[in-house]
C-alpha positions as CSV (number, residue, x, y, z in Angstrom):
1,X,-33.5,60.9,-40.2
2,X,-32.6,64.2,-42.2
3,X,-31.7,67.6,-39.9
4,X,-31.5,71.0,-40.0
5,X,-27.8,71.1,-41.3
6,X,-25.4,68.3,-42.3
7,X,-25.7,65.5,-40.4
8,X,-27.7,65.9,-38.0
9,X,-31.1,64.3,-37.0
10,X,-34.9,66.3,-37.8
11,X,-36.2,66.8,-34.7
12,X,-39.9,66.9,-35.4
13,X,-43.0,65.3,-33.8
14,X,-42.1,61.6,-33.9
15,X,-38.7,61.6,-33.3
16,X,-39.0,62.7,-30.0
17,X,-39.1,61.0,-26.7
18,X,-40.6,63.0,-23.8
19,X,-40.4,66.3,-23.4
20,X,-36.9,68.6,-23.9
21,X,-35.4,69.0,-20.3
22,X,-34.5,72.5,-19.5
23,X,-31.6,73.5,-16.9
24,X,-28.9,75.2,-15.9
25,X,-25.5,74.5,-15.9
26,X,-21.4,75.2,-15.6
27,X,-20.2,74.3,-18.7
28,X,-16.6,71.7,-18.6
29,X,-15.1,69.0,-20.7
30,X,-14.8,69.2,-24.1
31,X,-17.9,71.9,-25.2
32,X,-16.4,74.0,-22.4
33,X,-13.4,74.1,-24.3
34,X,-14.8,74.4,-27.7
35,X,-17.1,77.3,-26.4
36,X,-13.9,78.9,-24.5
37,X,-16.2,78.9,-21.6
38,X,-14.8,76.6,-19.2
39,X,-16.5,76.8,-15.3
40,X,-19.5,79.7,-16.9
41,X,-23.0,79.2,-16.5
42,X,-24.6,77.7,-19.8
43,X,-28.5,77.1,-20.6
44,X,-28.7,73.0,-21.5
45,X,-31.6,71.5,-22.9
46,X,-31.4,68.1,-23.4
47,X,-33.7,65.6,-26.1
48,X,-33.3,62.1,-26.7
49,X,-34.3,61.5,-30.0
50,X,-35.5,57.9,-31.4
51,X,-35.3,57.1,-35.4
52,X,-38.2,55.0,-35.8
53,X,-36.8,53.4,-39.4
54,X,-33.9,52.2,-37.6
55,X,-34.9,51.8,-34.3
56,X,-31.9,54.1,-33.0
57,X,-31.9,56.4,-30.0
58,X,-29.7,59.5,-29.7
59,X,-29.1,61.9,-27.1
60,X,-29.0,65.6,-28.3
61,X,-27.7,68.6,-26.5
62,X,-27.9,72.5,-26.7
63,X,-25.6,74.4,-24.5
64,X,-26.1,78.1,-25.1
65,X,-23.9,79.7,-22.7
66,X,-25.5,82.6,-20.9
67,X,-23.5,85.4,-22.0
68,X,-24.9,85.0,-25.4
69,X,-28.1,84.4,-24.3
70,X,-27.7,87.9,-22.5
71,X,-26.9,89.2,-26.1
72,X,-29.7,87.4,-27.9
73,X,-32.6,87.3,-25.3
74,X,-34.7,85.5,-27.0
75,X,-32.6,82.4,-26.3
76,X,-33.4,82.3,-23.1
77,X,-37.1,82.9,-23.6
78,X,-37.6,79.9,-25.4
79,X,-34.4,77.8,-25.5
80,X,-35.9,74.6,-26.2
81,X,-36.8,75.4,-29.6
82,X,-36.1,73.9,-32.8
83,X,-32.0,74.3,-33.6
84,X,-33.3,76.3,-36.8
85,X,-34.7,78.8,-34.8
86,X,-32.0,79.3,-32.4
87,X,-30.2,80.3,-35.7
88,X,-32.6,82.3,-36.9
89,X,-32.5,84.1,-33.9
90,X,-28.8,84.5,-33.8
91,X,-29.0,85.7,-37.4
92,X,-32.0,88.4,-36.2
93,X,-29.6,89.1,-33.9
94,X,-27.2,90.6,-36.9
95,X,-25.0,87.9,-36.1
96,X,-23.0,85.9,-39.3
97,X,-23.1,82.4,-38.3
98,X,-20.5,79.8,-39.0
99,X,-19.9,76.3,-38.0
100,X,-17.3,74.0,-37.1
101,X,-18.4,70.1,-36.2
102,X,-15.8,68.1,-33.5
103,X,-16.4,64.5,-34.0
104,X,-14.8,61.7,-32.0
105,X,-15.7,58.5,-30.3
106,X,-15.4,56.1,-26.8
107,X,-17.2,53.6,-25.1
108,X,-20.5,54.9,-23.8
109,X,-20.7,55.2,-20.1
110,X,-23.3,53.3,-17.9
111,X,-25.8,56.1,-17.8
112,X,-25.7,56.6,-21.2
113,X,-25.6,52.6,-22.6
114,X,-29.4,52.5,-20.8
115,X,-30.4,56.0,-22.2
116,X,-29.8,55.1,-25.6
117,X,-30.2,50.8,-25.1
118,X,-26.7,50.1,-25.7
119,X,-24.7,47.2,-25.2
120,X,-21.7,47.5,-23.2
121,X,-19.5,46.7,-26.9
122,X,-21.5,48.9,-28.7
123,X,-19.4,52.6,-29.7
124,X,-20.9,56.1,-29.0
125,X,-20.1,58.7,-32.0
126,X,-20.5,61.8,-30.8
127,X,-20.4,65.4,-32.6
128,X,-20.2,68.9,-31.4
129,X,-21.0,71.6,-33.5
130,X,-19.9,74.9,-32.7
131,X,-21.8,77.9,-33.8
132,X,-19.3,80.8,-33.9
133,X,-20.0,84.5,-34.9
134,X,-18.1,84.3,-38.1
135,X,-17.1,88.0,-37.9
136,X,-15.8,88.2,-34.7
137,X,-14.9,84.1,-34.6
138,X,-17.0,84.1,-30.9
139,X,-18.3,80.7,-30.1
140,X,-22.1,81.4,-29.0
141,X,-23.6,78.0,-28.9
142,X,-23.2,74.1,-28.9
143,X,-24.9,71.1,-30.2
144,X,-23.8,67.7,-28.9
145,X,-24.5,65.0,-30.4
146,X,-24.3,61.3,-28.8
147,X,-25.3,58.3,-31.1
148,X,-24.5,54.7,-31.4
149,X,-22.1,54.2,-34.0
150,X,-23.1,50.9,-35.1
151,X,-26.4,52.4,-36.7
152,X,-26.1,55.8,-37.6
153,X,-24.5,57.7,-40.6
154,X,-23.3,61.1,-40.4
155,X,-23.5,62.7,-44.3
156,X,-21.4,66.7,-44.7
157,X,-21.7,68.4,-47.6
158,X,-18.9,69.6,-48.9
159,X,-18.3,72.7,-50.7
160,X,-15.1,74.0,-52.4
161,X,-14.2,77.1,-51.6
162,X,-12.9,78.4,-55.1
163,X,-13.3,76.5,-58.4
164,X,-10.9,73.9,-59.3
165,X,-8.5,75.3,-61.9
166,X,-7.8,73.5,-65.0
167,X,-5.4,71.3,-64.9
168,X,-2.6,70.6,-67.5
169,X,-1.4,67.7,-68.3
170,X,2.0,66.5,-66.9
171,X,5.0,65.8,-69.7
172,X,6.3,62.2,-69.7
């Protein structure tokens, strides 16, 4: 599966499963702190996701916390869109968009072992990417991403910032 940005999964019409669930909720753990929004009220909308090539399932979450989507309404209007369009919006928005992707790993719990038809042995790699207003370095939304480890490959460009210089070589 190919995304919208590095690493991440397309979410297009047969990758889905079920609708996108829609709630609110207080923002803790780890995207609390990576949103600097710990206990505030957040938009989540939740997808699970199934790779038909390899058969994998993934759970994928958007937490847009609602004090951006009281600066970018549109969020809220539709926050279930496609993750390109939430940017899209943001950039609308005259926002400068950066991001920053957390990744770690652990033992999936119970709930999520039968969500994603895990064994109990199998390892959940999970990502977070923070999208931060680059010019005022405000975190305004976060994906999470919860896969099984065993089958999925995360690919990141990278880019240098500056060219390489030439480089001499070293006396003897």
């Amino acid at each position: 599966m190919r995304a919208p940005g590095a690493g991440r999964p397309a979410l297009t019409s047969g990758g889905g499963v079920g609708a996108p669930a829609v709630t609110r909720t207080a923002l803790d753990g780890p995207p609390a702190l990576l949103l600097d929004q710990q206990d505030q009220d957040a938009i989540n909308v939740d997808r699970l996701i199934h790779d038909p090539a390899t058969g994998a399932r993934m759970a994928h979450r958007v937490l847009i916390p609602m004090a951006t989507a009281a600066d970018v309404p549109t969020l809220a209007e539709q926050p279930d869109a496609e993750i390109i369009d939430l940017y899209r919006q943001l950039a609308e928005a005259g926002l400068s968009l950066s991001f920053t992707e957390h990744v770690t790993a652990r033992a999936p719990y119970p709930d999520e072992r039968t969500a994603l038809g895990l064994s109990d042995a199998s390892p959940l790699l999970i990502t977070c990417r923070v999208t931060t207003d680059a010019d005022q370095g405000r975190p305004l939304l976060c994906e999470e991403l919860k896969v099984p480890a065993t089958t999925c490959q995360l690919t990141y460009p990278v880019t240098p910032t500056k060219p390489a210089g030439k480089r001499t070589a070293r006396p003897k």
